[in-house]
Structures are given as C-alpha cells and as structure tokens.
N, C-alpha and C positions, 0 to 999 in steps of 0.2 A: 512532550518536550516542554520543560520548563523556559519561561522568555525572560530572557536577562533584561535588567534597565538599563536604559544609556543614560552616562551618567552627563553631569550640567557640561564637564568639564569636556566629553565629546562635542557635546552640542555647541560649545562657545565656541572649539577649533573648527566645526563644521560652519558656524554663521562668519566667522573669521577668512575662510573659504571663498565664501560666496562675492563677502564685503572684496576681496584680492580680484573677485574676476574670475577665479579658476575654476569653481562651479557655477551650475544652475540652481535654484531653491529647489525643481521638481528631482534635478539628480541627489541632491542631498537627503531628501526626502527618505526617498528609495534606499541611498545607504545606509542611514539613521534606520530603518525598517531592518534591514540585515545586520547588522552592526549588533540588536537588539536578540538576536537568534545566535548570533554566534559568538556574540565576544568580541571580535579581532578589534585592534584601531581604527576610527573611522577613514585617515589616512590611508591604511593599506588595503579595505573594504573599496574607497574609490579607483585604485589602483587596479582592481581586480576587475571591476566594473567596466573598464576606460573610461572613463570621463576624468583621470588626470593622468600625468604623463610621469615618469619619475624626476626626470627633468625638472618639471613644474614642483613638484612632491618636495622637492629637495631646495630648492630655491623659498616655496613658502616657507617650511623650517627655519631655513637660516634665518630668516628675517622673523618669523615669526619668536624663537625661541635665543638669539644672538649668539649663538654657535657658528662656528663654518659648517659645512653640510660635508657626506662624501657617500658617493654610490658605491656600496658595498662590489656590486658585479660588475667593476672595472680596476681592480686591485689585487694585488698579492699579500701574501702576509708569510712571512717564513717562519719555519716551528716554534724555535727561540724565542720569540715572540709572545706568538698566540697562546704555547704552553706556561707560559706565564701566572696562567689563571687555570684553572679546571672547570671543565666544563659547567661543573655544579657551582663552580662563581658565577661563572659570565653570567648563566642562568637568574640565580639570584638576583645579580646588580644592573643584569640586561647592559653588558659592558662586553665590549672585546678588543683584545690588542690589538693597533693596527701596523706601528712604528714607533721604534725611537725618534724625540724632537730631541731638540736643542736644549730644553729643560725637565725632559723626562721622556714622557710617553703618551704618543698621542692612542687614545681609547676612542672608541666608536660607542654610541650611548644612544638609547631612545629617549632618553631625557637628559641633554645633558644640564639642567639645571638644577639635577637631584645632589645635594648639596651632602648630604648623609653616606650614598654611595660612593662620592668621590672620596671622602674622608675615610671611609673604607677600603676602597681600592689604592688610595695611596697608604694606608697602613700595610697591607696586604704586599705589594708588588714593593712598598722603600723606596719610590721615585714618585714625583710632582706627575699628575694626574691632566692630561689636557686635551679636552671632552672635546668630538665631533659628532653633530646630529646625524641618523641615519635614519630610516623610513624603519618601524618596527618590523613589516612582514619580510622586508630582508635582512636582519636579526635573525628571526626567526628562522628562516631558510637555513640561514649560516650554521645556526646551533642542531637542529636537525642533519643537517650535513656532519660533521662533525661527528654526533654521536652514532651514524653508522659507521663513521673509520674507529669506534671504541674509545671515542671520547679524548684520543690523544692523534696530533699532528705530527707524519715524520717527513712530508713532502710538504714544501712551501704551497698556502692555499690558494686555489684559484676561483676569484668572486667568477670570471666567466662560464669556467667548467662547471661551479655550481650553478648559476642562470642555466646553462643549459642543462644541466641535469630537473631543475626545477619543470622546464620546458617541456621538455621529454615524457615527466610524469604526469603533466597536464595535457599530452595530448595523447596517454595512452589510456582514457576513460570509458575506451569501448575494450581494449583488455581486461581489466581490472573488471568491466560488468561479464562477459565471458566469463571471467572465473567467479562472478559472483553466483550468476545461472548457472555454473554448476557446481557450485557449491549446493546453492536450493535443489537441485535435481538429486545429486550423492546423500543428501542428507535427509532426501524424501519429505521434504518440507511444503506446506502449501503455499506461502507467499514469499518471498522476499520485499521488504520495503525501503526506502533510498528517502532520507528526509535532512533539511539541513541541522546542524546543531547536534547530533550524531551520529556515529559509525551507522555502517547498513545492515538491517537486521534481518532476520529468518522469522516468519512465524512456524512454529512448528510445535502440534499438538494444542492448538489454541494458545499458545505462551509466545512471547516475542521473544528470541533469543539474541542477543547481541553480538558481533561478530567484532574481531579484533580491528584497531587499527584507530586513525584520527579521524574527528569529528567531522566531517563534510560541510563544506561549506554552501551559502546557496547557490553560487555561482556552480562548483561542482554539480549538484545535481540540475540545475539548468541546462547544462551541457550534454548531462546525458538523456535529458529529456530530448533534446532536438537532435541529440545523434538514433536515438528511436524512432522520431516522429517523419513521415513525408516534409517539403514545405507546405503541402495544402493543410495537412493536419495539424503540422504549430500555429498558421495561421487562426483556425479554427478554434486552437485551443486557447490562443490570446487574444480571440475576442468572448470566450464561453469561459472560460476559466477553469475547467475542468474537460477531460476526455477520455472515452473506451474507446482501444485499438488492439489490433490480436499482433503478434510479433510470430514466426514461421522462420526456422531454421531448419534445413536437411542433417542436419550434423548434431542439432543439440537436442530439436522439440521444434513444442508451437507453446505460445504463453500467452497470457490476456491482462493485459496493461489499460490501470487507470492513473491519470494523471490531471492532479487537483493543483489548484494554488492556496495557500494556508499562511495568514498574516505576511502577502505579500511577496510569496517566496515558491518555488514548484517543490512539490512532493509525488514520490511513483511507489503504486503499487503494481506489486507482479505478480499474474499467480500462473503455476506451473500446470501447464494441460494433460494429461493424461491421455500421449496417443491411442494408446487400445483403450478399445469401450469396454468396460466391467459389464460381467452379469450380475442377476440378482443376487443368489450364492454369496456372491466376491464379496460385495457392498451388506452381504446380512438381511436381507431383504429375504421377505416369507414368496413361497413359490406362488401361491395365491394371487399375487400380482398379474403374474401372464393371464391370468381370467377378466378381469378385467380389461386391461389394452388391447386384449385381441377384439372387443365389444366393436361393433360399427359406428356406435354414434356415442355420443354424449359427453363430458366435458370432468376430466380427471385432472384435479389441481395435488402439486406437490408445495407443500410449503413447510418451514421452518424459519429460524434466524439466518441472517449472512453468515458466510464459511461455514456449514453444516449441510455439504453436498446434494443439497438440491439438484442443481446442473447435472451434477454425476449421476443420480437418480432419473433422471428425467431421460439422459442419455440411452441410456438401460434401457429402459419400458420401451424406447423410439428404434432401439437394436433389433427388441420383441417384433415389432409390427414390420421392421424391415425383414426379418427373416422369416417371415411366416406368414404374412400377407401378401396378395397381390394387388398391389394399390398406387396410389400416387401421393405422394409424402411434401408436403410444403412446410418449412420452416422459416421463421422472422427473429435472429438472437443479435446481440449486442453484447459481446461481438462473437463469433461462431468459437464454439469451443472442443466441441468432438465433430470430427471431419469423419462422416457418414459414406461407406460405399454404395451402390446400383446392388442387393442382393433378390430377394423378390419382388419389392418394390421396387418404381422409381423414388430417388428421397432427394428436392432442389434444398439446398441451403442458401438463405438468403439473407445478408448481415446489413444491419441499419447502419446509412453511411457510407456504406458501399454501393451496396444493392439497390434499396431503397431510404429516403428520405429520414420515414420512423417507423414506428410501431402502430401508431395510426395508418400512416398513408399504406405501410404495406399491408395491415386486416381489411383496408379497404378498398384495396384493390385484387384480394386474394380469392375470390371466389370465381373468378375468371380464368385463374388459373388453373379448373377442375381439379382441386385437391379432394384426397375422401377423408386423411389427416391432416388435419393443421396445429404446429407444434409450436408454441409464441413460448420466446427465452425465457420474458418474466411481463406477468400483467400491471400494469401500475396507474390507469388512467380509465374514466367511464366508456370511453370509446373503444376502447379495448374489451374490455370487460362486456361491453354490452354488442360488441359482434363477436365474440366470442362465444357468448352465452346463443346466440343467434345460428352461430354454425350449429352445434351440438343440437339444438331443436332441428335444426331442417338437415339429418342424415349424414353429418361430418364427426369424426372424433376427436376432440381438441385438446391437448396436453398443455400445461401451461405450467408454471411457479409463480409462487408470490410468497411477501414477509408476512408472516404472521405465525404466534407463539403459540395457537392450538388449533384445531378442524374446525371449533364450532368459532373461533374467532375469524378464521378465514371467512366462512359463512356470511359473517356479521359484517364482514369490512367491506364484502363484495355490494353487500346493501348498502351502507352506509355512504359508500362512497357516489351515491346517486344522486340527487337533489329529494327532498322529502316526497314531493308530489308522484315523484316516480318507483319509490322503493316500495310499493306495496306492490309495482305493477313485478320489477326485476324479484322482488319474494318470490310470487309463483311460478315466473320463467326458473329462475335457480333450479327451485323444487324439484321440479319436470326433468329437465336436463343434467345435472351433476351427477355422474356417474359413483365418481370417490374422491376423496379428499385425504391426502396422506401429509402428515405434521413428522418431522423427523429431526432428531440430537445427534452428534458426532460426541461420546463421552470417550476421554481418559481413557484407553485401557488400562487392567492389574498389572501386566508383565510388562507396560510401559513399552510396547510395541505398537502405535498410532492411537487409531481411536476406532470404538464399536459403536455402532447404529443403532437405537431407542428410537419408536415410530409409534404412532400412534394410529388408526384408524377409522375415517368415516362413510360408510359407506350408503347409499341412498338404496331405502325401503320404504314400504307406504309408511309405516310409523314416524319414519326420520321427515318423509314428503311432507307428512300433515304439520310436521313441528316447525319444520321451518316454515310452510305458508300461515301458521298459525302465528307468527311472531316467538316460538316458545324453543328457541333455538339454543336458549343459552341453558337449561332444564335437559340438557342433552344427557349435559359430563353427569349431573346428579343420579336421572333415573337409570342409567345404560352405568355407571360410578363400577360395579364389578363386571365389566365385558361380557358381551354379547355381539353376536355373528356380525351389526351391521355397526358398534360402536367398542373401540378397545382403547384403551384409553394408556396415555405413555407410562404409568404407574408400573401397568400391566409388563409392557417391555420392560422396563427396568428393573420389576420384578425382578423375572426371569435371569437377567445377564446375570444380575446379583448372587442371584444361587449358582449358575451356572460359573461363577469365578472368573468371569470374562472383567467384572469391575469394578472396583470395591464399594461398598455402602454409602461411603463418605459422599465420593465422586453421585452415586446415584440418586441420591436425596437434593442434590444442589440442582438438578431436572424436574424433579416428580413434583405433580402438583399436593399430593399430600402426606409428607414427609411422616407422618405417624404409622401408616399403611404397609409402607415398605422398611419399618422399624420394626416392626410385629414381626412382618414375614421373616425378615433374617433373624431373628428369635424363636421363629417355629423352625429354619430351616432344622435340619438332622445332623 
C-alpha cells in the first residue's frame, strides 16, 4: 500500500486545531498518521477517531474559514433543489444545494473560499452563489447516498435518515466480515486480508485478488480487529503490537488470524483452516512418507517458505501416527490449526497463549507429560531447537516446521542459530538424530485449478551423517545434484509435474535451483 503525504496545508489546519483547544498534539499526531494512509480530511479523520465532536467541527470551520457553518445531518433539502446540479457537479466543485436565500442560493461547500468554483456554480445554476462550510466526510456521505438512489432526487433528502443510514453500515462490520469469510471459503482461497487504504483482498493462488467496493479506513479495520479479539487479547495486542489467535465458528469453519500494526494503523490476516485433514495422496505427497513417521524416534522437520503448506503437511504425517500407532501424541502450535480426534492414539493439543505461556515454557515442561510424539507448530528459537533435538536422541519422535528455502539450508540454520562454541557440539547431535528433512513449493497449477506440490528430499544415512558432522553439508545438493535414495533434490519434482502437464515450464523454472536442467528436460521430453 502506497502512503500518501499529508500535505503542509493539513498540517497548518491540524496545528490550528490544537492552537483552538479542540485537540491534543498526541491526537493529531495519530490523525496525521491515518490521514497519511488514507486520504480523507484531517477534519473528518478526527471525527472518526472522537477526539472532536461535530459540533466542535463546525464551529472551528466557521471561524477558521469565515463562512457560516451547517450540519449536513440536521436538514432537508427538497428535489428542486438539490437536482439543480448533477451529481457529477457536486462531485466536481464538492458543492450541494441546500436552499434558496434571499439573493440566490445557499450551496454547502467544503471550501467555501474556493473562489473558481463559485464562479462556476454561479454560471452553472444563473443565480448568486452563497457558500456554507460543511465538514467534508459529510459531503461525502451525502454524495454517496445519492448515488445509490441513481444519482437523481425524487423525495426531499433527509441529512438524518442518511446519519442513520451511515450508522447502520458502521455497525454492521461483523456482517460484511461474514460475507467476507465466505467469500474466502466459496472461492477456496487461502487468506483473506483487511488493511487500511484498500478494499479487502483474497489471496488466492499466491496472487492477491482485490475485492469490490471502498477503500477501508483505519478506524474500519480497527473495529473489526476488536470485534475478533477477547478483551484480554486486544489488551495484549496493544501492548505487543502484533497477535496469533484461531477464530472457531459451528457454521462457517475455524481460521487462524494474525493481527499486526503497520505505520500506526491494525492490519488482519486470515487464513482459512481446513476442517478435515488431507492425506498424503490429496496434498501430492509420495507414499514413502508413512515409513518414515511411523519410525519411533528421531526428529523429521518440514520446511519451505510461508503460505506453502507446511502446517497442512505436518497435519498429515501427525493423522499417520494417530491412526496407526498406539501412543501418546503431545502438540505446542500457535495457534492450533487441524483439530485432531482420540483415534489409536491419545493426541493433547496444546496452543501457546492458551495453554501455555510459549514454545519454550511448553518444550520444557513436555516431557512430563509422557509423550512418545512431540509435534512443535514451528521451530524458531535455540531453546526449542535444542530440546527438540534432545527428545529425538532419548526415544521420542519429534515433528516440527521451520522457514527455510532448501534441506541442506534447514540443516545449516539449525546450527547456525547456536552460539559458535556450541555448533560443532548441536553438528553431531543433528547428525545422530534427524530422521528427514522435507523442503516443499505450492506451484501454479496448468488448468489454473490451485496449486501442486514440488518437495524435495533429505533423508539421514551414514553418508548424509558424515557430511553434516564433517561441516560439508552444503556439497549435499552438488554430489547427490541427480537424486539418490537419501537426497532428491526439487529440480527433480518439478521435473516430473513438468512432463506430467500438471504445470507449465515457465511456473517451474521460477522454483528450480537450476533452471538450465529442467530446459533440457522439456526438450527431451517426447
């Protein structure tokens, strides 16, 4: 989102403001911040905010600008009138008729000392032009009203019935997200996202799609951040600045909401959960997999970039051990995203925030809780990392995700992320214990029906053992570069979809590490 300047001439009505008594410096502040996102008047921005009253609004005006003032939402205006102009005037000269005076006609103006427009509107309308200030964002209101009766008046207007109608649609913000969730749901989209300064958008297919309608303001999504949130969790989020919370409807779904502040303003992501758990099949995953997860111990990480189904993979493999083992299943996610039944195992979900504290406090209080699987959302911290690596050495099997763009980088990060002194020691632990490391793409599909799964594969042998405790981890991709049983490298999937017309060349080269490789191959393909 592009951020508009505010211009001097805001700023001078805003310190003009403050100079009257009617703001704080720190409220202005804060409008001048939003004002800069959206456009609006910094006038009608306070108004929205409360920190002025219209009352107030309209009184600074008069004095400030030496017009008489008049509150749009305590007036009539009869057709005769109002039709006077077309809509695509008023718009224009930001003018509306209100009444005949005594030497014409009194016009409503957001500036009435726009000297060109009156000259204007009195050549226009053949009568003496006499300008009343009005707060722009009820201007606005009024023109918008208006142009859903089709742009012409045939009932005298009512500034009230439109306040209330304004009213109405400001507090129907939990309707309007209802239909927005299922819109994201209908259109099988993974995110919707709500940000000020535009419409609300869908991502879908990794593209952001734009959705109809007017530009949100911050206040708007303000509103509908805290008709989301508990009190304890706005609280929380307006001392952190940002928060993951899972949202649960009988009726629509379940969804997993982050909510950040961005130059001053809330911003929400949503993304849509997928009540039933996929199998592997579903997701494009090789059956191979079940041999792994069903192993007793050792420590299988799924990684790729954000939005490239991780979570959904990880779900799967944790479906595997639910229905085919009998065990005791401990999970730590932020925030729970696949709601897991009692099937062979037991399986507790456990969400940071809820549950526990973090992702620390709950690894380290998890071994008390006799788990044989421990399945952590995403790893991000040494302390994590290193009782996780911990379980998997002493007879536990530990699932996990992390960000990372290939196997042998995951590798590298998990070291790297230690203090030097200690990375040669977490080198040989890794070695010992990593079971497999799977790196995985959500590409484009051809038929433009979602998106299909490119993975790569690492799997731990003595050869892989020796390379990584050797330091020689990054000589993976080069010597194993044409797949072999314990290294396949994403080239290799995308290979494949490629011939298999699952998706086109283009899309599969903007993945592959070496785009010459899989130029060849669609040149040999038949």
């Amino acid at each position: 989102m592009q951020e508009m300047v505010v211009s001097s001439h805001e700023r001078r009505i805003g310190q003009l403001l403050i100079e009257s008594g009617c703001v704080t410096p720190d409220q202005l502040e804060i409008a001048l911040k939003r004002q800069g996102q959206c456009g609006e008047r910094i006038g009608s921005i306070l108004l929205q905010l409360g920190y002025l009253s219209t009352e107030t609004l309209l009184e600074f005006l008069r004095k400030h600008l030496g017009a008489p003032s008049i509150d749009l939402y305590r007036i009539y205006i009869d057709p005769p009138v109002l039709n006077s102009l077309s809509l695509e005037q008023m718009r224009k000269y930001q003018a509306l008729p209100i009444t005949p005076s005594t030497k014409g006609l009194f016009v409503a103006m957001a500036d009435p000392n726009n000297i060109s427009a009156i000259d204007a509107l009195e050549f226009i309308l053949g009568k003496k032009v006499e300008p009343l200030v009005v707060p722009h964002a009820q201007m606005e209101t009024v023109f918008q009203y208006i142009e859903k009766k089709g742009g012409h008046i045939s009932a005298p207007l009512s500034g009230e019935e439109i306040q209330k109608e304004q009213s109405d649609n400001n507090m129907s913000g939990k309707v309007e997200l209802n239909k927005l969730i299922s819109l994201l749901i209908s259109k099988n989209a993974s995110d919707l996202l709500i940000s000020a300064g535009v419409p609300p958008c869908l991502k879908l297919n990794s593209e952001i799609v734009r959705l109809s309608g007017c530009n949100l303001t911050p206040l708007d999504v303000e509103q509908t951040a805290r008709e989301l949130m508990t009190e304890a969790q706005w609280q929380d989020f307006e001392v952190k600045g940002e928060l993951d919370f899972g949202l649960s409807s009988p009726t629509i779904g379940r969804f997993r909401i982050n909510a950040y502040r961005q130059r001053g303003s809330v911003s929400l992501a949503i993304r849509n959960v997928i009540e039933n758990i996929p199998t592997l099949p579903s997701l494009g995953l090789p059956a191979w997999l079940e041999e792994y997860v069903l192993h007793p111990q050792g420590l299988i990480l799924v990684t790729g970039p954000t939005g490239h189904g991780k979570s959904t993979t990880l779900a799967a493999l944790v479906d595997i051990i639910n229905s085919k083992r009998k065990c005791n299943i401990v999970t730590i996610e932020d925030p729970i995203e696949f709601l897991h039944k009692h099937k062979m195992s037991n399986i507790n979900q456990r969400e940071v925030g809820r549950d526990t504290p973090s992702f620390q406090e709950g690894l380290g209080r998890i071994f008390r809780q006799a788990p044989d699987v421990i399945v952590v959302g995403e790893m991000r911290d040494p302390e994590s990392f290193a009782i996780a690596v911990q379980a998997a050495e002493t007879g536990h099997l530990v699932l996990s995700t992390m960000h990372a763009n290939s196997t042998t980088i995951a590798i590298e990060r998990i070291i790297e992320i230690f203090p030097p002194e200690k990375q040669q020691q977490m080198r040989m632990q890794l070695a010992e214990a990593f079971l497999l490391v799977l790196n995985q793409r959500l590409i484009p599909r051809k038929d433009g029906e979602g998106r299909a799964l490119a993975y790569e594969k690492l799997a731990n042998t003595p050869r892989i053992r020796n390379m990584i405790r050797e330091g020689k981890t990054h000589h993976i991709r080069s010597i194993f570069q044409h797949s072999a049983d314990e290294y396949s490298s994403i080239d290799f999937s995308l290979n494949s979809l490629v011939k298999r017309g699952v998706i086109t060349l283009e899309e599969g080269v903007k993945y592959c590490e070496y785009p010459s490789s899989l130029n060849d191959a669609a040149v040999r393909r038949p």
